[in-house]
N, C-alpha and C positions, 0 to 999 in steps of 0.2 A: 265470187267466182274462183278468188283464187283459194280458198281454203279447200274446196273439196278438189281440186287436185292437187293440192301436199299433201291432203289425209290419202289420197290414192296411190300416192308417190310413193311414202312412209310405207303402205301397206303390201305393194310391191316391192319392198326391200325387206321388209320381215318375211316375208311370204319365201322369199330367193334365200336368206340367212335358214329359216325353219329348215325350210328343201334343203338344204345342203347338209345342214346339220341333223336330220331323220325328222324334225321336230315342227308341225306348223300350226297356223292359228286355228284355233277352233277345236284343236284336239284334246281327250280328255287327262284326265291326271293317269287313269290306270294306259294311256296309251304314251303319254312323255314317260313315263315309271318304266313303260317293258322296252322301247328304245335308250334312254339314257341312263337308266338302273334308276338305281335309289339313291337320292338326291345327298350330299354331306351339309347341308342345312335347309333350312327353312324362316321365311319370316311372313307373320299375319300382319297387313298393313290396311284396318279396317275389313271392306268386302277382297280387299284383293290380297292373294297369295302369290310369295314368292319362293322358288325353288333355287339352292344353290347349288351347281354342279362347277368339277374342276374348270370343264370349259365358259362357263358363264352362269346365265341363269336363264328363268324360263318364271312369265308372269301368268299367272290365271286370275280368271272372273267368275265366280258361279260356275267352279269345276270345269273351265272350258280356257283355252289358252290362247290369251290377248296378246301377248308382246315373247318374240326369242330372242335373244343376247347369249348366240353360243357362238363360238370359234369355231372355223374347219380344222379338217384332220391336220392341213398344214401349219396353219397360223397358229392350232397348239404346240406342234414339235418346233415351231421357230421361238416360240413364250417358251416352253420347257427349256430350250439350251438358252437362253436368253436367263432363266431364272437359275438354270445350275451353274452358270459363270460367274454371278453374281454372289451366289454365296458361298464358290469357292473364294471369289475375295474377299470375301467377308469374313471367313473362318480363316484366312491366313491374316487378314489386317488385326484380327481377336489375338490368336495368337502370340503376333508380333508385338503388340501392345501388352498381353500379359506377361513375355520375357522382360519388356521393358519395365514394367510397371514393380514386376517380383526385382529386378536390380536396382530400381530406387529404392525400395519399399528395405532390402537389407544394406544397403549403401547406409541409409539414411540412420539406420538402427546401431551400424554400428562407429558411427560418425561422432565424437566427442563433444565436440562444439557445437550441433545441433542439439544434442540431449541436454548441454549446457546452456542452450538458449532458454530467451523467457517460454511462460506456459502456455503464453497465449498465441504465441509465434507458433510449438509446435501444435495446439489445434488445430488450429488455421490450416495448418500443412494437410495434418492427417484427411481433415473434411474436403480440402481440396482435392485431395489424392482417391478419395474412395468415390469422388467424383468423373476423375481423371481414367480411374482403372477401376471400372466396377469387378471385376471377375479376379481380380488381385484381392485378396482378405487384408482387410487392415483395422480390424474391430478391437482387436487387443490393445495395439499402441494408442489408436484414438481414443478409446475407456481410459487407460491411464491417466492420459495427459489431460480428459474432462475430468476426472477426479482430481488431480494437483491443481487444476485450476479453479474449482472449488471451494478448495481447500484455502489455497490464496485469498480468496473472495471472503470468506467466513472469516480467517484471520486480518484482514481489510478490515474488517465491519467493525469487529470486536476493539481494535484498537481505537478506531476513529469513536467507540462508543467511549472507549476507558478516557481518551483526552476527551471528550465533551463533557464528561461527567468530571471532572478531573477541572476543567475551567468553569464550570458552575458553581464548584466547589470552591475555586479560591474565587470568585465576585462573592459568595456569601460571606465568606470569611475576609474580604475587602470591608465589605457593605455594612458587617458587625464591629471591624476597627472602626469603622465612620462614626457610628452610632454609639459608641461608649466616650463616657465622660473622659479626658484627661490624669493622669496620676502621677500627683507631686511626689520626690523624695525630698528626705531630709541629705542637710550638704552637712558631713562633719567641717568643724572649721580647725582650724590648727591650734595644737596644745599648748598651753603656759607652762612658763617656769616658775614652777610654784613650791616644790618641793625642796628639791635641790636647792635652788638658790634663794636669798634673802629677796631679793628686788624682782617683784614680780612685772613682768612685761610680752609682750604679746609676739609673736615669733613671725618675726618678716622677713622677705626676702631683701637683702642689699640689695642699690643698684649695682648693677655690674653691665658696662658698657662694651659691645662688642664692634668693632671695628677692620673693616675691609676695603685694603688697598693694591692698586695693580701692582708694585713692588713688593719686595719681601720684606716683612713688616710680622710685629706679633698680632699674632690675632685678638690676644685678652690683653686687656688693660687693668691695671688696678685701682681703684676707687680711691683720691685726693681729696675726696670729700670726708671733714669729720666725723665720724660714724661711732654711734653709741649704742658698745658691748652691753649683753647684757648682765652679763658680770662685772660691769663698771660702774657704780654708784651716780657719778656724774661728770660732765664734760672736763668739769673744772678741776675734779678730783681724780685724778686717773689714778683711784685707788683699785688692784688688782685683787681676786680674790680665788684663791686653787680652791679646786672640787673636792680635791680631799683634807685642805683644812677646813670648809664650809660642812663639809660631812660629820668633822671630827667635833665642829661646834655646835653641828646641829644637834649628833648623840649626845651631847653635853649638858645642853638645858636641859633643866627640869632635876637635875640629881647635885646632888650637895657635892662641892668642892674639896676634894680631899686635904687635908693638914699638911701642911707643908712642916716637913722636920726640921730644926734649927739649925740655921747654918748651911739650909740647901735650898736654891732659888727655884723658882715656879718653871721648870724647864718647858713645861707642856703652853703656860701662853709667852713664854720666850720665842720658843717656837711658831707658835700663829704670827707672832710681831714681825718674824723673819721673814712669814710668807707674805704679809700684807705689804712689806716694803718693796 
């Protein structure tokens, strides 16, 4: 019972809305067409058409019109000034935004310490900003700054490539010391006195003791221990021998002794006798 009076209800409301607005149900397309002109869109939704006009719209069925959704003369002129207030704010809030938006936009550019910021900070800005001020251009400065950063990125890579290869490189060259045999030298050992002198003996270091005390004291001491030169024959003999008579004795062997003239003494081993005493 109760549906078929809201469908009545409904129907006396399109019916009052059609009436008012020229347009009612049942009418055909070429008679909505010669009262409301020619429609600024259309849409096919299945069997049913829709007509759109500034004040509304207007449904048809099988060429015959089911449903009106138009405004009267008034309720348009109250939507018209309702909708030109609207976007005089709108055109001044644009505005206001795009004076704003152009004095960050050159603020920013020629700001030192922001162009000396990182690359990633000024992207961040630019993409913010073209979000912030669509109607402000900022496609230059944002290109830039994805290009340096980039660039950044490629020179990141490439380095982190050069030290990985760079550490792989020295574990091989680790891994190849591991794996090679040891290699002995030879130790030269210290020279004899074999030449120069008669008494051949092998060349060592004296003790030589050092000592360290909190007063003032010498720091070298000299060895009280009997110590056998190698130019000394023996402990018992502390017979001394110069380098340059052992030189003079050593050119000597091997070559005949010259004649000593009469009456004149052997002055050359007078001389050795001198040095050895």
């Amino acid at each position: 019972m109760k549906t078929p009076v809201l469908s009545a209800a409904l129907f006396a409301l399109m019916t009052a809305v059609g009436a008012g607005a020229g347009v009612s149900p049942g009418a055909s397309l070429d008679e909505v067409r010669a009262v409301l002109g020619k429609p600024n869109g259309q849409m096919q939704l299945g069997a049913r058409q829709v007509l759109l006009y500034e004040r509304g719209s207007v449904e048809l069925s099988a060429g015959r019109v089911t449903r009106v959704d138009l405004r009267s003369e008034e309720e348009q002129a109250v939507w018209a000034a309702r909708e030109e207030r609207l976007q005089t704010q709108l055109s001044a809030q644009r505005s206001q935004s795009q004076a704003e938006g152009t004095a960050l936009r050159d603020r920013k550019l020629a700001d030192a310490a922001f162009l000396a910021s990182p690359v990633a900070y000024q992207v961040a800005f630019w993409e913010d900003f073209s979000r912030r001020y669509p109607a402000v251009p900022c496609a230059e400065p944002l290109t830039i700054a994805r290009l340096k950063l980039s660039e950044q990125r490629e020179e990141k890579a490439r380095r982190e490539a050069d030290s990985l290869r760079l550490r792989e490189l020295e574990a091989r060259v680790a891994a190849a010391e591991a794996e090679r045999e040891p290699v002995y030298y030879r130790v030269r050992s210290y020279p004899r006195y074999r030449d120069r002198y008669d008494y051949h003996q092998e060349f060592a270091l004296w003790p030589v003791s050092y000592t360290y005390y909190d007063s003032p004291k010498p720091v070298y001491e000299t060895p009280t221990t009997p110590v056998i030169s190698p130019i000394i024959s023996s402990p018992a003999l502390p017979e001394r021998r110069s380098y340059d008579g052992s030189q003079r004795e050593h050119r000597g062997r091997g070559r005949d002794d010259h004649a000593v003239p009469p009456g004149r003494s052997d002055w050359r081993r007078a001389h050795s006798r001198y040095e050895r005493m």
